[in-house]
C-alpha positions in Angstrom: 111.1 72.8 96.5 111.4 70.6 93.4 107.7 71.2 92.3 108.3 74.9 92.9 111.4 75.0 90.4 109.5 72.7 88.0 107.0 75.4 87.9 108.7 78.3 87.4 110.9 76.8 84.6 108.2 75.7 82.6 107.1 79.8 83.2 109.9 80.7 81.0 108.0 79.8 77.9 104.8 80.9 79.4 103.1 84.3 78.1 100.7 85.4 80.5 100.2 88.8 82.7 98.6 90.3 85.7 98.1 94.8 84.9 98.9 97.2 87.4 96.6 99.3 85.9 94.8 101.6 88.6 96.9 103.0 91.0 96.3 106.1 90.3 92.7 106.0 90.3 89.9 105.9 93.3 90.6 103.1 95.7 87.9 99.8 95.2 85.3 100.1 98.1 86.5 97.5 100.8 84.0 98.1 103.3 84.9 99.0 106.7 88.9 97.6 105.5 91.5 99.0 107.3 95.5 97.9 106.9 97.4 97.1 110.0 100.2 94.7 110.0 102.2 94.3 106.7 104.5 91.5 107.7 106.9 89.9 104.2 108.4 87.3 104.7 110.8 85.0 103.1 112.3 82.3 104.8 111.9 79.7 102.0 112.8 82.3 98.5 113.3 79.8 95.8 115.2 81.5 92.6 114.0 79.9 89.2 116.4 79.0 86.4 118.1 81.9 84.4 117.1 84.6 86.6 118.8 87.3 88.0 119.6 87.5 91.6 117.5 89.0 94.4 117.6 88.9 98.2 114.8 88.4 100.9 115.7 91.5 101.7 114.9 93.2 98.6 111.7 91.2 97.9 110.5 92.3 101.4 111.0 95.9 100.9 109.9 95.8 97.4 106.7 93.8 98.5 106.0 96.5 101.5 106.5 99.3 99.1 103.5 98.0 96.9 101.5 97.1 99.7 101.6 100.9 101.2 101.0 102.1 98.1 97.5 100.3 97.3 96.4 99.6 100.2 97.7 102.6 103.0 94.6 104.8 101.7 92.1 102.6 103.1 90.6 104.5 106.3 87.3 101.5 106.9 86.5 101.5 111.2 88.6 97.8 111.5 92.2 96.5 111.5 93.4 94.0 109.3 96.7 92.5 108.7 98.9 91.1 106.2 100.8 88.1 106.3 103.1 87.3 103.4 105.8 84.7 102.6 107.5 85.1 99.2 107.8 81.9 98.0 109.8 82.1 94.6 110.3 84.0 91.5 112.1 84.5 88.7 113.7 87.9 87.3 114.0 87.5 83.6 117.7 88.0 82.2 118.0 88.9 78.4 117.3 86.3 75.9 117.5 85.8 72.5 114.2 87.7 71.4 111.1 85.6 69.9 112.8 82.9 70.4 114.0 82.3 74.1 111.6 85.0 75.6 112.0 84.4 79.6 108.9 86.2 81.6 109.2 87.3 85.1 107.0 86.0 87.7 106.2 86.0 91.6 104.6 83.3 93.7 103.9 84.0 97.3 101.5 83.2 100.0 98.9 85.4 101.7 97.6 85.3 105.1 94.4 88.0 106.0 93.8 88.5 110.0 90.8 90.0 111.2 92.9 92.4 114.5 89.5 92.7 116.6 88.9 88.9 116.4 92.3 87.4 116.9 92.0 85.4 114.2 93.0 84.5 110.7 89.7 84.7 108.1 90.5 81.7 106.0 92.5 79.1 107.8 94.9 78.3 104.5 96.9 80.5 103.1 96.3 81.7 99.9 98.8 81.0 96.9 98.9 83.9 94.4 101.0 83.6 91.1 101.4 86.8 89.5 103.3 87.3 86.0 104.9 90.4 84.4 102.6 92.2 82.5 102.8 92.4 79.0 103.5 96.2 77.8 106.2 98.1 75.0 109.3 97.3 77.3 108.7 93.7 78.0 107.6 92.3 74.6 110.8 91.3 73.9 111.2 90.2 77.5 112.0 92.4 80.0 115.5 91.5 80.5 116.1 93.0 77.7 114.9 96.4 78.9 114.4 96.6 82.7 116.6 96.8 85.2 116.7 94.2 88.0 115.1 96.9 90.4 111.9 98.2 87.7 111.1 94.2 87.6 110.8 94.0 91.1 108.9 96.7 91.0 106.6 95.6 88.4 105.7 92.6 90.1 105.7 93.8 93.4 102.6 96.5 92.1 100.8 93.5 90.3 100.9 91.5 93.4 99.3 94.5 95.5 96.5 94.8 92.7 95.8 90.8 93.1 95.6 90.9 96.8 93.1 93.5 96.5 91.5 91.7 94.0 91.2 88.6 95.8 90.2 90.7 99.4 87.0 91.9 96.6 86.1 88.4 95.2 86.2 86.6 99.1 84.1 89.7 100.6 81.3 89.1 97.7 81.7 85.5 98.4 82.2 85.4 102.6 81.0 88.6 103.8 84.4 89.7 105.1 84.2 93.2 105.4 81.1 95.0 106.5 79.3 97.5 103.8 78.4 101.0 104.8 81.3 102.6 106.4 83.6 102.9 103.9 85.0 106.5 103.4 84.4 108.5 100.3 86.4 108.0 97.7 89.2 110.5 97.4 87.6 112.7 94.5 84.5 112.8 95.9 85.8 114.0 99.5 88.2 116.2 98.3 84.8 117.9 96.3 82.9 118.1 99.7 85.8 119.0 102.2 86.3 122.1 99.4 82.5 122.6 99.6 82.6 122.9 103.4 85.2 125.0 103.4 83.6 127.7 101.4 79.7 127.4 103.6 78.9 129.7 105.8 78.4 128.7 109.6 74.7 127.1 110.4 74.7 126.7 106.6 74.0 122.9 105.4 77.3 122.5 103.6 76.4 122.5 100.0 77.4 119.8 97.4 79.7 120.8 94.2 77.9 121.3 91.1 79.3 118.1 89.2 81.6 115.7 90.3 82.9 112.2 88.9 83.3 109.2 91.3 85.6 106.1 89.7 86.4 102.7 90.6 88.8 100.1 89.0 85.6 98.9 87.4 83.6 101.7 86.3 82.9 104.9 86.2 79.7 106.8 87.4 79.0 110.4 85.8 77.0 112.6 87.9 74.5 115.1 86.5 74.5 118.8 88.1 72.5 118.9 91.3 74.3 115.4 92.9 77.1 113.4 93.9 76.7 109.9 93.9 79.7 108.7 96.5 80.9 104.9 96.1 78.4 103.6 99.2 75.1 104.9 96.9 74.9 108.0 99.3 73.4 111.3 97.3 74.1 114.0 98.3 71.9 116.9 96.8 73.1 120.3 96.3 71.2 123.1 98.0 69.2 125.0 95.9 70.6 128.4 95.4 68.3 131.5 96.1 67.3 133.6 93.2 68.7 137.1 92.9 66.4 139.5 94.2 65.1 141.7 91.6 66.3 145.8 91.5 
């Protein structure tokens, strides 16, 4: 507890961020990832100094909220849960600009269970520190311009992309998610649903003439006659028959 309060005290005067960046765009491929359980936690919520006020309560609904909205699109062939226990934070109340700037932050622990196997995929918890990001409204600190609620918010979002950051880096280091079954990315499904839709019957379905397929990391540009979907799949478009001549 006292090593927990030192920490986020000296966060105070500690400019650092974690961007929530991509929520908007196509999901990162997470392999045959499904989300179960999303159990939050927090039996042990340590407040830092000169923070606002926040209940378990409010973390763990704020927590779920960002949770569902990263991770609820994921439709891989296996169950996993969540396990999280907010361990402390800090909410920054105004300060006296450039000179006592407090930054909000979030620490909390995450547990991964594999639903098919019973069992947890690292034995530890992880511990994941995540810090408000830096944008217009929180230069200054954003106690100055958030309300208690947007914070939350703010953090809660960054933590989700971190989680999903971290599930990335330990299935390119430990294999935890098997390749290959991954559903399209929603772009590139939508564009072949709509393509399906419009075939005739005991037609092969045909592809749509350009598409573009992105990722929190990149961005792949298709040329005319493919689709390249996020598992290297490509899918060609049926040639189209020539009109018949008068």
């Amino acid at each position: 507890m006292l090593r927990l309060l030192a920490f986020l005290s000296a966060m105070l005067t500690v400019s650092a961020c974690a961007s929530i960046g991509d929520l908007g765009s196509d999901r990162v491929a997470l392999g045959d990832f499904s989300l179960g359980h999303r159990v939050v936690v927090a039996p042990n919520l340590t407040k830092g100094p000169a923070s606002r006020d926040a209940t378990k309560e409010e973390w763990e609904a704020a927590m779920v909220a960002a949770i569902n909205e990263r991770f609820g699109a994921y439709e891989g062939e296996k169950l996993y849960h969540f396990g999280i226990s907010v361990e402390g934070y800090v909410l920054a109340q105004p300060g006296i600009p450039l000179v006592l700037n407090p930054k909000s932050v979030i620490i909390f622990n995450l547990t991964v269970w594999d639903d098919a196997a019973g069992k947890k995929l690292k034995a530890e918890p992880e511990q994941i520190t995540v810090f408000e990001a830096v944008s217009e409204k929180s230069i200054l600190g954003s106690g100055l311009t958030q309300t208690k609620e947007e914070q939350m918010q703010a953090l809660s979002r960054a933590a989700a992309k971190m989680i999903q950051k971290y599930l990335v880096r330990m299935n390119r280091q430990e294999k935890w998610f098997k390749s290959g079954v991954q559903a399209p990315a929603p772009k590139a499904a939508a564009a072949i649903e709509e393509a399906n839709a419009k075939s005739k019957p005991g037609k092969q379905p045909a592809a749509p003439a350009a598409a573009t397929v992105e990722t929190a990391d990149s961005t792949t540009e298709t040329d005319e006659s493919r689709v390249v979907l996020p598992d290297e799949t490509i899918i060609e478009a049926e040639p189209q028959p020539l009109p018949k001549a008068d």
